[in-house]
C-alpha positions in Angstrom: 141.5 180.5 53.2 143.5 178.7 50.2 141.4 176.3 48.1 143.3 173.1 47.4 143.8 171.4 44.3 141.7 168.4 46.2 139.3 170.4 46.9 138.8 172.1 43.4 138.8 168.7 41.8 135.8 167.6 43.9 133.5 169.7 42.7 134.1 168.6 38.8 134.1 164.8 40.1 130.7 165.0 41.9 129.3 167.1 38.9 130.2 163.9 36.4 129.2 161.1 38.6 125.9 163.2 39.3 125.4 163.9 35.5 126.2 160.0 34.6 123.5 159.3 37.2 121.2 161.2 35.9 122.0 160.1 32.4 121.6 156.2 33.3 118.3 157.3 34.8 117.1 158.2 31.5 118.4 156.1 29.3 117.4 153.1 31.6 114.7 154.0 34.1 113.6 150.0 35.0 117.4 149.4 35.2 117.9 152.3 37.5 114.6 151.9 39.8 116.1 148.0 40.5 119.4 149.6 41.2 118.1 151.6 43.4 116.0 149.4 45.3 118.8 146.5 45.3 121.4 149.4 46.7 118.2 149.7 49.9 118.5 146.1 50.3 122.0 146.0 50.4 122.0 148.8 53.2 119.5 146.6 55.3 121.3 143.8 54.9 124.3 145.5 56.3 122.8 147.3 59.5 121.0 143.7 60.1 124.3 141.9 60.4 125.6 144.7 62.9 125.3 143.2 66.5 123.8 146.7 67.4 120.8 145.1 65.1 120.1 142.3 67.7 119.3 141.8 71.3 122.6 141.2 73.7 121.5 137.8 74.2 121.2 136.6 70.9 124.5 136.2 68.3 124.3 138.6 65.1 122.6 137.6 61.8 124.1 136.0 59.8 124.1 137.3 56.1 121.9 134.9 54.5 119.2 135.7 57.3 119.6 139.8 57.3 119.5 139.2 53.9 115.9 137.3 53.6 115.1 139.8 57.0 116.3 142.7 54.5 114.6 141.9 51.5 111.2 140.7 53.3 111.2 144.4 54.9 111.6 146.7 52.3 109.3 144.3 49.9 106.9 144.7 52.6 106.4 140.8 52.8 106.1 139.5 56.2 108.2 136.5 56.0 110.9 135.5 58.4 113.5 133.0 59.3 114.2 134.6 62.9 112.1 135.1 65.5 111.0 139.0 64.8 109.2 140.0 68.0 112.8 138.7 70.6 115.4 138.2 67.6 116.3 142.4 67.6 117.1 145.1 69.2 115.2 148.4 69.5 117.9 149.7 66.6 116.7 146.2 64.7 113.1 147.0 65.4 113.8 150.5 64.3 115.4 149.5 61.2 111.9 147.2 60.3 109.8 149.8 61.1 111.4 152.7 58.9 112.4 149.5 56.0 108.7 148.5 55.8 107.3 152.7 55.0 110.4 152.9 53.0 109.5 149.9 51.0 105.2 150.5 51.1 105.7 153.9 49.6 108.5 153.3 47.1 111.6 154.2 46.7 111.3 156.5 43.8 108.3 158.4 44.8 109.9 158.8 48.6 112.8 160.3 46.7 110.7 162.4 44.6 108.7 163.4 48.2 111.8 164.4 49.5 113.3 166.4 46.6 109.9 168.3 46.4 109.7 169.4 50.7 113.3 170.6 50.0 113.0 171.9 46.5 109.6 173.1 47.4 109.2 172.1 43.7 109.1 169.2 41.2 111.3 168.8 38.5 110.2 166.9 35.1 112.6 164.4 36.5 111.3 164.0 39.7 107.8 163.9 37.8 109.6 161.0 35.7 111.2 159.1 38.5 106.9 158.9 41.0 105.5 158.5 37.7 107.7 155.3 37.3 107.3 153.9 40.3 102.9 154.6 40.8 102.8 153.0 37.0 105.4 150.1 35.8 103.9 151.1 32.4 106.2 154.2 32.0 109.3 152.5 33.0 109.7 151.9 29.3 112.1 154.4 27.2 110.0 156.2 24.6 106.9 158.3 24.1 104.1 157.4 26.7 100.6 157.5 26.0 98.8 159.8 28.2 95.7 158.4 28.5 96.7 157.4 32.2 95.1 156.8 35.3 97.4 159.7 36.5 98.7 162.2 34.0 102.6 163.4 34.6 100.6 166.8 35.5 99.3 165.2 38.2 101.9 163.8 40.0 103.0 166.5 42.2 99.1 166.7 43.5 99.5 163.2 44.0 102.9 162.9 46.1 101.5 165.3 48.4 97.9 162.7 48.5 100.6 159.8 49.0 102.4 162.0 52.1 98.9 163.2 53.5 97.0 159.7 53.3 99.9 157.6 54.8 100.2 160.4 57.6 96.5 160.2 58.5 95.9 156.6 57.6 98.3 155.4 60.0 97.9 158.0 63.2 94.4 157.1 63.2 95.2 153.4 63.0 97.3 153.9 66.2 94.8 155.8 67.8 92.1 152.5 67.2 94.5 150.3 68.5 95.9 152.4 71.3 93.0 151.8 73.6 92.4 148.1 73.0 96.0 147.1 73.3 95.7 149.0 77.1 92.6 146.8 77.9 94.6 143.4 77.7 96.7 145.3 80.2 99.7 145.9 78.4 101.9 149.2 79.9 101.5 152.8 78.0 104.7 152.8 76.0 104.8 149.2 75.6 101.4 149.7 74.0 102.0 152.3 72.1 105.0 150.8 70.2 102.4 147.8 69.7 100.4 150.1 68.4 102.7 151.9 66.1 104.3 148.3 64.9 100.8 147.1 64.1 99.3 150.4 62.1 102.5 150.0 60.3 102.3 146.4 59.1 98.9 146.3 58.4 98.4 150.1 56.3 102.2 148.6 54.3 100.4 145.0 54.5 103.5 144.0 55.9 102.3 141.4 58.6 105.0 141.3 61.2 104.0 140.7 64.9 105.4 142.7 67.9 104.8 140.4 70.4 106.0 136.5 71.1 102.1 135.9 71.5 101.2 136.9 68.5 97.4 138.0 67.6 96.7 135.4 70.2 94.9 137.6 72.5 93.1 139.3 70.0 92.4 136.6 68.0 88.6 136.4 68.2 88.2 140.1 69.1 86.2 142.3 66.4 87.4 145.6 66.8 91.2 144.7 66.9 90.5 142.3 63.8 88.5 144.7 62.1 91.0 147.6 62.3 93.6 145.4 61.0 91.6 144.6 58.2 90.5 148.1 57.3 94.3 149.6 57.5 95.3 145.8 55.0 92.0 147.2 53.2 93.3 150.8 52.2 97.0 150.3 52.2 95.7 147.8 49.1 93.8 150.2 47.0 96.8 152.0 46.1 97.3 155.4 45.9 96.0 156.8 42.7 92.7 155.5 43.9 92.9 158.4 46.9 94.3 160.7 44.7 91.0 160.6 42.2 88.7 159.6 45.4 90.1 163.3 47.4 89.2 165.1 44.2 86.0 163.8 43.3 84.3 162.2 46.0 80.8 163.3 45.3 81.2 162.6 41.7 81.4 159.2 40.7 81.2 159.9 37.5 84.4 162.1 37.4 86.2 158.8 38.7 88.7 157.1 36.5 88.0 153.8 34.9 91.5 152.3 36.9 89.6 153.6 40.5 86.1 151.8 39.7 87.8 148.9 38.4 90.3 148.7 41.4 87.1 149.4 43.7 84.9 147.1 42.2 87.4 144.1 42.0 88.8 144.5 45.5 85.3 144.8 47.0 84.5 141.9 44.8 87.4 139.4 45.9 86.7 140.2 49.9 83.4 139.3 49.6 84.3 135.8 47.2 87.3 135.1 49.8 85.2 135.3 52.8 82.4 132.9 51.3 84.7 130.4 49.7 86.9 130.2 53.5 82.8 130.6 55.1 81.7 127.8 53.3 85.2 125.9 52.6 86.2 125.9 56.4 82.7 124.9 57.7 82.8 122.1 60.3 86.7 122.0 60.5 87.8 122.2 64.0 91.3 122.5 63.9 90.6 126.6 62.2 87.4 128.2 62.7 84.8 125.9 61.6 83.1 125.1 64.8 82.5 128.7 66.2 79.6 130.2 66.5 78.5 132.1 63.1 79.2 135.3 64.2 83.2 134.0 64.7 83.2 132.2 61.5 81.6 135.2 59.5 84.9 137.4 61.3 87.6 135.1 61.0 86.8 134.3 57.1 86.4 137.7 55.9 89.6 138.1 58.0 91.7 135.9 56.4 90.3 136.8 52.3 91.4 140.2 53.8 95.2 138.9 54.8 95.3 136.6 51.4 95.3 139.5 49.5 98.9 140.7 50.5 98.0 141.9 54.7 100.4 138.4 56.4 98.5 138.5 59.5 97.2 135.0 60.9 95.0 134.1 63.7 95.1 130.4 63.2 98.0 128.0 61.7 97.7 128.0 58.1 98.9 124.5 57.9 95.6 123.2 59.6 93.1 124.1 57.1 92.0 122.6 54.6 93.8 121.8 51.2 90.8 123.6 49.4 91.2 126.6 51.4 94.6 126.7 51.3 94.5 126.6 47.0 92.0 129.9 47.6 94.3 131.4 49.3 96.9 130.6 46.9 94.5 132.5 43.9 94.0 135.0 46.3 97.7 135.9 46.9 98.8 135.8 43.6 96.5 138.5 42.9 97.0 141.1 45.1 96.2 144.5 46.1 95.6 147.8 43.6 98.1 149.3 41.3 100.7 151.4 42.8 99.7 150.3 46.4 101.6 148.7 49.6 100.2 145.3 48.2 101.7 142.9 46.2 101.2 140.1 43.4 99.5 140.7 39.9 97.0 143.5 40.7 93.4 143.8 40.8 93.3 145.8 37.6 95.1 143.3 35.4 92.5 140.3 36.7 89.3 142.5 35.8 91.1 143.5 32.3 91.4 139.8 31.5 88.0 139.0 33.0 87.0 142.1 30.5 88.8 140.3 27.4 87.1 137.2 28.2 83.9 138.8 27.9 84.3 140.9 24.5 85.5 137.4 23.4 82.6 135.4 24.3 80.2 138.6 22.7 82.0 138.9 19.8 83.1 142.2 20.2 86.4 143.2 18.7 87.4 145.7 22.2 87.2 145.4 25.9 84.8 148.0 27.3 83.6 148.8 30.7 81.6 151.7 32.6 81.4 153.3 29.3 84.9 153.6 28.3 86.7 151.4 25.4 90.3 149.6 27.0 92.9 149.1 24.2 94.1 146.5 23.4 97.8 146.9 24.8 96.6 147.2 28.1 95.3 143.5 27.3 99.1 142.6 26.3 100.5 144.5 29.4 98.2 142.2 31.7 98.7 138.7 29.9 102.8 139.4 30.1 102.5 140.1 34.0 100.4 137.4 34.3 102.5 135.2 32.3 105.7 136.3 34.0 104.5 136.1 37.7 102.9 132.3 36.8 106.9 132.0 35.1 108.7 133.1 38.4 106.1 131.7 40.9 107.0 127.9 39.0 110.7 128.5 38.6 111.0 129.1 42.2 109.0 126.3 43.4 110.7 123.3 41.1 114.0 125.0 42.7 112.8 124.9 46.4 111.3 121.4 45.9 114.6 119.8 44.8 116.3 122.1 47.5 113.7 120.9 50.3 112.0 117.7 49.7 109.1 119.8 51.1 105.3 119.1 50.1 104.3 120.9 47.1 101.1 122.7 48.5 103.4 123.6 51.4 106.1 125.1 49.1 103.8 126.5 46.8 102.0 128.1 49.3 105.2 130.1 50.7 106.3 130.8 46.9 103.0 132.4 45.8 103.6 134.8 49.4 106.9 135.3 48.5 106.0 136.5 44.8 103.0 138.4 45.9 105.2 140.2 49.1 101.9 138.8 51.5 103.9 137.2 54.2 101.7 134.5 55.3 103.2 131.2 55.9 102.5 127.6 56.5 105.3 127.1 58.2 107.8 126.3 55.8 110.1 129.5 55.8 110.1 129.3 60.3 112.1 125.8 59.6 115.5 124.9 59.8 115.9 126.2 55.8 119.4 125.6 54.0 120.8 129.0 52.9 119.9 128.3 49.0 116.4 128.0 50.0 116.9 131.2 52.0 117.7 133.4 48.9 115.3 131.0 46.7 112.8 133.2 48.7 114.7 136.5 48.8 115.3 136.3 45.3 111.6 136.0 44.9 110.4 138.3 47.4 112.6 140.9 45.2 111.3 140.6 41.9 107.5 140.2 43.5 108.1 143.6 44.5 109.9 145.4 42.2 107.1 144.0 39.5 107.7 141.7 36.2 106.8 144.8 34.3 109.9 146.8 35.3 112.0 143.6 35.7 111.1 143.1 31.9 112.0 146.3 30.9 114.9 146.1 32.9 115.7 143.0 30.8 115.2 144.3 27.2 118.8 145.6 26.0 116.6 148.1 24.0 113.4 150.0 22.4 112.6 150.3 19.4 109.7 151.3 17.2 108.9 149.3 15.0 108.1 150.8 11.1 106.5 147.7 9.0 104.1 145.6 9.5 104.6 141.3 9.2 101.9 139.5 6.3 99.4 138.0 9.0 98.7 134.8 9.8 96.0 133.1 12.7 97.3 130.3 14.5 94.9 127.8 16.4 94.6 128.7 20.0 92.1 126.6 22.2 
């Protein structure tokens, strides 16, 4: 068979646009993980707007609402403009259910996944590209310290950990769910798409509903509620935590300081968030405040589980109280672990500041805890995400107040969910929204998830190390 001149040319033309790939990759990895992830969204956004996307009833999306429906899937937030459990079609449903592991995993490290099962090995820039995406802090160009919560050397060990633990996580979800679905009489297949759909959302804290009824049925049910809460639970603690936790279960001490923190902080904020919503929503009858104990005990350590990035609801936000709803506002904007399917600042960057405010107040010139000394740029690391999420979060509420003419709490609410990719909602993003509102919230939902460490990175034309020190001089702060 003669080779033709077309066909000898390819091969050169995929070898340079492969090479200049892999070249932009290096020189910019925050640059190339958002290109990445905006190229996914761009691909959702397209199959949405398909009418094969939608039921044969209903007209196809139009691109401002398969772009929020895009963007809210693979950020694994929750929110919707459309009707999610009668707006789609299987191939729609399909396309949220695939969007939403695609998204709760990452990007990068599914690449990395994939590369390795065919491979059957990983290359230093596989390593490169999961190590990026489990820890913002190597998105940077330059040498990386490796005093890391999971070495480079470790992160084949811990794709196959992130592949294992999502696997078994989420069959046995289905199988919990399976049984109790069947009970409120709901057919085999139907129920076992329910199940799927809901082991899905809640292990990717995702928080989309199946069903027009909602959690309706189960809405005072402890088993249903409390396997919900355990898959929003461990999809949050991220997955370095399983990777050290599989290896050294009976040996605390062999655990990293990033696992107790992340352990200590999330088990810390469920218990705070169910007694502030225990004691905050007592008496209120429009949520949970007149049930009996053993309901108000359930629904509140329910919803500090949901505020911290799950988007599952049993009651209507918008009818409890304005203290409550500011909890849930902290609660949000902080978020699951590191590296997990949960979003807003992390777990690990409020203890390190709770850490710095307590060398501070002792005088002590480092932040230590369980026995290990923190430097001090991890302190820098957590005031800039704070300081840029707090940025983002106010941008995009001034913008959607003067878009709107909403209520601040309202909007502020639905911002905060937006940013931290939780997906709960008072209400405001199930109106009649104009469009610029619409990718207000998209727009947000994006750089929620992609992080405000990368996005900085991403920003910063270059790195450079810097050889000479300024004379110093101690401004007044406080």
């Amino acid at each position: 068979m003669v080779e033709t001149a077309a066909q000898r040319d390819q091969g050169p033309l995929l070898a340079r646009v492969r090479d200049r790939i892999e070249a932009f990759a290096s020189q910019y990895p925050a640059r190339f993980a958002i290109a990445v992830f905006a190229t996914l969204n761009i691909i959702w956004t397209l199959l949405f707007m398909t009418p094969l996307a939608t039921r044969g009833d209903e007209p196809p999306a139009s691109f401002i609402d398969a772009l929020f429906t895009a963007v809210s899937v693979i950020c694994v937030t929750g929110l919707a403009t459309v009707d999610m459990a009668t707006h789609w079609s299987p191939f729609g449903n399909a396309l949220v259910l695939v969007g939403v592991q695609v998204g709760g995993i990452g990007v990068l490290t599914l690449a990395s996944l994939l590369g390795m099962t065919v491979a059957r090995r990983l290359g230093l820039k596989q390593r490169l590209m999961a190590a990026g995406d489990t820890n913002p802090s190597r998105v940077r160009r330059g040498v990386v310290k490796e005093g890391q919560a999971i070495r480079l050397g470790d992160v084949g060990g811990l794709l196959r950990i992130i592949a294992i633990s999502v696997l078994t996580i989420e069959a046995v979800l289905i199988l919990l769910l399976l049984p109790r679905i069947l009970l409120e009489g709901v057919p085999f297949w139907d129920a076992l798409y329910q199940a799927v759909y809901y082991a899905f959302m809640s292990f990717t804290n995702s928080g989309f509903i199946p069903t027009v009824e909602g959690l309706t049925p189960y809405a005072t049910d402890p088993w249903f509620l409390g396997v919900i809460m355990v898959g929003v639970f461990m999809g949050a603690l991220g997955f370095p935590v399983y990777f050290v936790l599989l290896r050294n279960l009976k040996h605390p001490r062999l655990w990293s300081l990033h696992v107790k923190l992340t352990l200590f902080g999330s088990l810390g904020l469920f218990v705070a968030g169910g007694l502030a919503y225990l004691v905050l929503e007592l008496g209120n009858a429009d949520s949970w405040g007149d049930a009996d104990f053993g309901q108000q005990v359930l629904q509140s350590l329910f919803m500090s589980t949901m505020s911290r990035s799950g988007g599952f609801a049993t009651h209507d936000l918008g009818a409890l109280n304005n203290s409550s709803l500011l909890v849930t506002d902290m609660l949000m904007f902080i978020g699951g672990g590191s590296a997990s399917t949960a979003g807003g600042v992390k777990v690990t960057t409020l203890m390190i500041l709770f850490l710095a405010a307590i060398a501070e107040a002792r005088g002590r010139t480092s932040m230590e805890a369980f026995g290990r000394r923190i430097p001090s740029d991890v302190l820098r690391l957590a005031v800039s995400v704070v300081l840029w999420g707090a940025t983002i979060v106010a941008i995009s509420t001034i913008l959607l107040l003067q878009i709107t003419h909403e209520p601040l709490d309202y909007v502020l609410f639905d911002v905060i969910s937006a940013f931290a990719t939780c997906g709960l909602s008072t209400g405001f993003t199930h109106g009649d929204l104009p469009w610029a509102a619409k990718a207000v919230l998209a727009a947000t939902m994006f750089v929620g998830r992609i992080g405000s460490v990368t996005l900085a990175a991403a920003l910063a034309a270059s790195q450079t190390q810097q050889l000479f020190t300024r004379p110093e001089e101690r401004p007044i702060v406080g």
